[in-house]
C-alpha positions as CSV (number, residue, x, y, z in Angstrom):
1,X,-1.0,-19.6,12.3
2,X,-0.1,-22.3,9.3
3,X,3.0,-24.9,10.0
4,X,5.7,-24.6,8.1
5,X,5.9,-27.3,5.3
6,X,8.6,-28.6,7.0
7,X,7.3,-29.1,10.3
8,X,6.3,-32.9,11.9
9,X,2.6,-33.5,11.0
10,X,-0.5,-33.1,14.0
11,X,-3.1,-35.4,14.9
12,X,-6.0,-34.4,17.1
13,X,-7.7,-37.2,19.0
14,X,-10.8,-37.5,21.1
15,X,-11.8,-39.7,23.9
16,X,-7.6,-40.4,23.8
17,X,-7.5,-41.3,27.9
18,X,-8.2,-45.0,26.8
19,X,-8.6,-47.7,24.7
20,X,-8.5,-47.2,21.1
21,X,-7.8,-43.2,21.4
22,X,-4.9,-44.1,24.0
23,X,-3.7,-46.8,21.0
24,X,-3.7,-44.4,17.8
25,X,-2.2,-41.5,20.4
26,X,1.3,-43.5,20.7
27,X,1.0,-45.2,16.9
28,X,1.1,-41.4,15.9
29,X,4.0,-40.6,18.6
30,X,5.9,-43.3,17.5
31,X,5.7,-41.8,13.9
32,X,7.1,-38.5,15.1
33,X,3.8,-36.6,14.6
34,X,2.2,-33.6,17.3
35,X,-0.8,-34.7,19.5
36,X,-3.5,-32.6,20.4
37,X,-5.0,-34.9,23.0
38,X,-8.7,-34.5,24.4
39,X,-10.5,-36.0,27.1
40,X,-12.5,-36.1,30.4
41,X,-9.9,-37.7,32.8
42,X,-6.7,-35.5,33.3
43,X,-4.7,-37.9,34.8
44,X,-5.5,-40.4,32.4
45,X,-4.4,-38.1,29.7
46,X,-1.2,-36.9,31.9
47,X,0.1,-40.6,32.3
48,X,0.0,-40.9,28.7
49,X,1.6,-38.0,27.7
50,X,4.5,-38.8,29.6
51,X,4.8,-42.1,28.4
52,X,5.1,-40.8,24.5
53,X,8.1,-39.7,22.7
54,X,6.8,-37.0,21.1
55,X,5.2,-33.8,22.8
56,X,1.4,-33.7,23.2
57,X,-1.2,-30.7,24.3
58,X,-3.7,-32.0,26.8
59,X,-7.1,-30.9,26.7
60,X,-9.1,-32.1,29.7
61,X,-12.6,-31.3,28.3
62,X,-16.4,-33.2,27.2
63,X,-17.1,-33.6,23.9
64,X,-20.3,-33.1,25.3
65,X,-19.1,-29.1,26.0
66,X,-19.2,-27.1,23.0
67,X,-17.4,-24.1,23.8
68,X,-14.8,-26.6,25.8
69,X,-14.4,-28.5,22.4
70,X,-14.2,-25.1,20.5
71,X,-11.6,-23.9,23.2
72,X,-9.0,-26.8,22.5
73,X,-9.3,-26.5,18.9
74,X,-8.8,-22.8,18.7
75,X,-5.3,-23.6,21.0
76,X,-4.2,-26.6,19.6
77,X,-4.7,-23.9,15.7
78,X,-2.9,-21.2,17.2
79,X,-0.1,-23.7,18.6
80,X,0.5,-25.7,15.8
81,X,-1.8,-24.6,12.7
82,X,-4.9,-26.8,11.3
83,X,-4.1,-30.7,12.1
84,X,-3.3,-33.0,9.7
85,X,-5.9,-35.5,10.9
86,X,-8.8,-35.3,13.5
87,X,-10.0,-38.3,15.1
88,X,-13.3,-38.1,16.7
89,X,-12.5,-41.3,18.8
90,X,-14.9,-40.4,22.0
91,X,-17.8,-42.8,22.7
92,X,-19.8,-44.5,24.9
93,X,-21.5,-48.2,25.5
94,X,-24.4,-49.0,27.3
95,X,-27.7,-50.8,27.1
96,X,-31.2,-49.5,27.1
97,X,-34.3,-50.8,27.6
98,X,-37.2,-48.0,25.4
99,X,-39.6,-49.6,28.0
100,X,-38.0,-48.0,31.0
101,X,-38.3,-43.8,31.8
102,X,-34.7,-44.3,33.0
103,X,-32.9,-44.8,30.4
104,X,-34.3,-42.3,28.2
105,X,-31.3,-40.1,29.7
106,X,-29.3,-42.9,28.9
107,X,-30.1,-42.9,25.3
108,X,-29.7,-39.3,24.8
109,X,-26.0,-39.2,26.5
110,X,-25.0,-41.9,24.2
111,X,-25.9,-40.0,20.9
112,X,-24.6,-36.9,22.5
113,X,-21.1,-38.3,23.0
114,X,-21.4,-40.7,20.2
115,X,-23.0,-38.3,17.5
116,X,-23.2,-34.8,18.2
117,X,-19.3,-35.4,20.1
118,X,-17.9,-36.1,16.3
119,X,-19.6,-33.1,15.2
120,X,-18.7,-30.6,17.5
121,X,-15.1,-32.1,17.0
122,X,-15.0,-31.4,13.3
123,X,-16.8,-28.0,13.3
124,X,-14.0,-25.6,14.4
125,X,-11.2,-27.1,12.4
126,X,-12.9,-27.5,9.2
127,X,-12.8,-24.0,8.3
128,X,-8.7,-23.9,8.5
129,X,-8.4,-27.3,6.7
130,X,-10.3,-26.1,3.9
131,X,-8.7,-23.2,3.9
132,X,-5.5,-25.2,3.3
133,X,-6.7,-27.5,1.1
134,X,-5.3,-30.6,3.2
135,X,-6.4,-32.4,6.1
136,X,-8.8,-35.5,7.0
137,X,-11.3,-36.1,9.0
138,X,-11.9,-39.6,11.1
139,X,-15.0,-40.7,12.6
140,X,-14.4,-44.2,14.9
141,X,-18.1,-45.7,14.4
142,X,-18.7,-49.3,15.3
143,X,-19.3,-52.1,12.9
144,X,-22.9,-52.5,15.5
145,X,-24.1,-49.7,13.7
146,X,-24.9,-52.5,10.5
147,X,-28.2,-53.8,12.4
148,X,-29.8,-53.1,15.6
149,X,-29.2,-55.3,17.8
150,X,-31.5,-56.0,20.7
151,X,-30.8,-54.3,24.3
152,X,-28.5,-51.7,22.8
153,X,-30.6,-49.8,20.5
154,X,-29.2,-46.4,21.3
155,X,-25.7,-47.6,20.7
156,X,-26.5,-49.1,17.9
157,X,-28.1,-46.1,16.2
158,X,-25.8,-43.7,17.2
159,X,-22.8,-46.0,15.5
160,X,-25.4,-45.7,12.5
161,X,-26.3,-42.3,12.5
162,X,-22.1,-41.7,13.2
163,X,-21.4,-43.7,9.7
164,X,-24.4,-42.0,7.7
165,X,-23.4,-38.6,8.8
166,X,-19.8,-39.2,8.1
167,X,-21.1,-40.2,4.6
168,X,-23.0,-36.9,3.8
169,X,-19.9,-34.9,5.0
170,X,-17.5,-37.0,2.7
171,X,-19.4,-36.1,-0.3
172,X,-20.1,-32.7,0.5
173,X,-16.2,-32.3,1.1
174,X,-15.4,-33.7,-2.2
175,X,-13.0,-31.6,-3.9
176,X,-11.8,-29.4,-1.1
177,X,-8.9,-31.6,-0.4
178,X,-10.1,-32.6,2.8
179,X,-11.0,-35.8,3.2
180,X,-13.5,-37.8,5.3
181,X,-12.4,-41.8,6.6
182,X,-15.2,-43.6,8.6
183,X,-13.3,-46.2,11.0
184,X,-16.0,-49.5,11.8
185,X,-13.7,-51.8,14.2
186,X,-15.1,-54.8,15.4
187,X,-14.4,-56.1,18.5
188,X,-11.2,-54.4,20.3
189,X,-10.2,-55.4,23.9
190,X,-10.6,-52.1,25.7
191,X,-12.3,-51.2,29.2
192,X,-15.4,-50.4,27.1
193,X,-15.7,-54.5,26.0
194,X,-14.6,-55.9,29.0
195,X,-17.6,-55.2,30.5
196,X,-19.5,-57.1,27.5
197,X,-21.0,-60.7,28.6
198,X,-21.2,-62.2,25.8
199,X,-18.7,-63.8,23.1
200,X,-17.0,-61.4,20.7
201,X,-15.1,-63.2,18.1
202,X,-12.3,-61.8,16.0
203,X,-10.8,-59.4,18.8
204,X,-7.7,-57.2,18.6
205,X,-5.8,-55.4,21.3
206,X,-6.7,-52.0,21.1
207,X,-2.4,-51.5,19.8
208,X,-2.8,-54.0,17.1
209,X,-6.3,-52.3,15.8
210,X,-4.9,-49.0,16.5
211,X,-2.4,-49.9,13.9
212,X,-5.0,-51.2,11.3
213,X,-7.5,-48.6,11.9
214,X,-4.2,-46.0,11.1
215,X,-3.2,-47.6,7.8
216,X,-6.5,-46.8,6.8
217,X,-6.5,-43.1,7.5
218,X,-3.0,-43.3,5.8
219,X,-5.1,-44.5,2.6
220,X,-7.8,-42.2,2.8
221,X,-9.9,-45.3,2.9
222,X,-13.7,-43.7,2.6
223,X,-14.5,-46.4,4.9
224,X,-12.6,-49.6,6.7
225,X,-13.7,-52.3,8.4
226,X,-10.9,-54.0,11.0
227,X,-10.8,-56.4,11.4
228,X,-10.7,-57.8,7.9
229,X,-12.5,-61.1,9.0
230,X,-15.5,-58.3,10.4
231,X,-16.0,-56.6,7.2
232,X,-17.2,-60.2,6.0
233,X,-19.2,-60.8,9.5
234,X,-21.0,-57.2,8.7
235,X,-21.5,-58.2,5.0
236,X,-23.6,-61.2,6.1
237,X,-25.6,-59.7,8.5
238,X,-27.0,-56.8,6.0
239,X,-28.1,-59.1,3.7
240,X,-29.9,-61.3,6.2
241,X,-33.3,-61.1,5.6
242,X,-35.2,-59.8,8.0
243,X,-37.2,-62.3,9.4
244,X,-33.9,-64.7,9.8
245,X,-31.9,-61.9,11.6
246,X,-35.0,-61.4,13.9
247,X,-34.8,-65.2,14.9
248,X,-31.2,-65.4,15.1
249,X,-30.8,-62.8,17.4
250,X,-33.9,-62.2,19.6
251,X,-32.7,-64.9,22.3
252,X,-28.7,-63.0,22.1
253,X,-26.9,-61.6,25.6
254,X,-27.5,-58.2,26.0
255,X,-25.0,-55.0,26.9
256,X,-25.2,-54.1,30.5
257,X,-27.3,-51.3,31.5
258,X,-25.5,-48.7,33.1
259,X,-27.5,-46.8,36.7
260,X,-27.3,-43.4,35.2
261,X,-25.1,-41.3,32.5
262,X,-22.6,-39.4,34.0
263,X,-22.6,-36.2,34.8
C-alpha cells in the first residue's frame, strides 16, 4: 500500500521508549506526522503514545530480533505505506575492559544493538522507499565514535563503525531519491548519560537536541553534529596527533561497566 499524496507524513523510530528516541517521537507528533514506534519496553512505549497528539503504532520488539524488526516494518508498510523517515535511534552504553572474558559478551551486545540494530532497521523498508523514489534514512551515531576513548572501546567503535557504514550506504543511495543523514550528538541528558561519572560539557536536554538533531533530517544534512559547539570539540580531537591525545586522555574517568548484557 502507497499513502496518498495527501496524507500526514510517517516517521519510524527505534529505541523510541527513552531519551532521544522518546524526544524526536513528540517533535514529530507535534508536527502532525504518523509514528511507527519501536522498542523493548511496552509500557514505556504505551505511556508515550498516550501522551502524543497524533496516533502512533507500537512495536514492542529488539533490534536485536530480525524477523521481530522485519515484522514491524512489514505492518507499519501495509498500515501506512513506506515512511517518510526511519530513525535507527536504538543503542546502548557501557564500558569494557578487552582484558576481562566477561565483557567479551559485553562488546558483542553493544555492536549488535548499536551496529547490526541500524541495519536490520533499514533493510526491509529500503526496498519500498526506493521504489518511491522518496524517503531518508537516519542513523543516531555518537560524536565518541571520532577517537577511542579508553574504557569504552566497544562503544566507541560501534559509534564508528555506525558513521562509516552510514557513509557507504549514502553514496551507494545516491540518485535513488533516498537519502542517508548520520546524526553525531554530543552530550544529551538522558538515562543513558546519567549514569556517566565524569564531566560532559555542552549538554542538551534530550527535547532541545531532539529538535536540533530534526532540523537536520529536515535538511538532508549528510552528516550533523549537535551541538554546534561539539562539531568544533570533535574537529580538535581528530587532528590531535597521536601521541598528544594518548597523553591527554590515558589518566580520563571511564564509563561504568555493566554485570552482564541483557538478555
Amino acid at each position: 500500500m502507497i499513502r496518498p499524496e495527501s496524507a500526514s507524513p510517517s516517521v519510524f523510530i527505534t529505541g523510541a521508549s527513552d531519551g532521544i528516541g522518546a524526544a524526536l517521537a513528540k517533535v514529530y507528533a507535534n508536527r502532525g506526522w504518523r509514528l511507527g514506534l519501536l522498542a523493548r519496553r511496552g509500557y514505556a512505549l504505551d505511556s508515550l503514545a498516550r501522551s502524543l497528539p497524533t496516533s502512533a503504532a507500537i512495536y514492542v520488539a529488539d533490534v536485536r530480533d530480525r524477523a521481530a524488526v522485519t515484522s514491524a516494518a512489514t505492518d507499519f508498510i501495509e498500515r501506512f505505506g513506506p515512511p517518510d523517515v526511519v530513525i535507527a535511534n536504538a543503542g546502548v552504553s557501557a564500558g569494557n575492559l578487552t582484558g576481562l572474558e566477561d565483557d567479551i559478551a559485553m562488546c558483542e551486545w553493544i555492536f549488535d544493538v548499536n551496529v547490526l540494530g541500524m541495519i536490520r532497521t533499514f533493510q526491509p523498508f529500503l526496498g519500498a522507499m526506493q521504489e518511491r523514489k522518496r524517503g531518508v534514512l537516519v542513523g543516531v551515531a555518537s560524536v565518541a565514535a571520532v577517537r577511542g576513548l579508553p574504557g569504552s572501546g566497544a562503544y566507541c567503535a560501534s559509534k564508528s563503525a555506525m558513521v562509516t557504514y552510514l557513509e557507504s550506504l549514502r553514496v551507494e543511495l545516491r540518485g535513488s531519491g533516498v537519502s542517508v543523514v548520520t546524526l553525531s550528538p554530543g552530550y544529551v541528558a538522558t538515562s543513558m548519560t546519567a549514569r556517566n561519572p565524569y564531566r560532559m560539557p555542552f549538554m542538551l536536554p534530550a527535547d532541545e537536541a531532539a529538535r536540533q538533531l530534526a532540523l537536520a533530517v529536515d535538511a538532508r544534512k549528510p552528516f550533523a553534529v549537535v551541538p554546534w559547539q561539539m562539531a568544533i570539540v570533535a574537529r580538535v580531537l581528530r587532528l590531535l596527533p597521536s601521541c598528544l591525545f594518548d597523553r591527554l586522555f590515558e589518566g580520563v574517568e571511564r564509563k561504568p561497566r555493566r554485570s552482564a548484557p541483557p538478555p
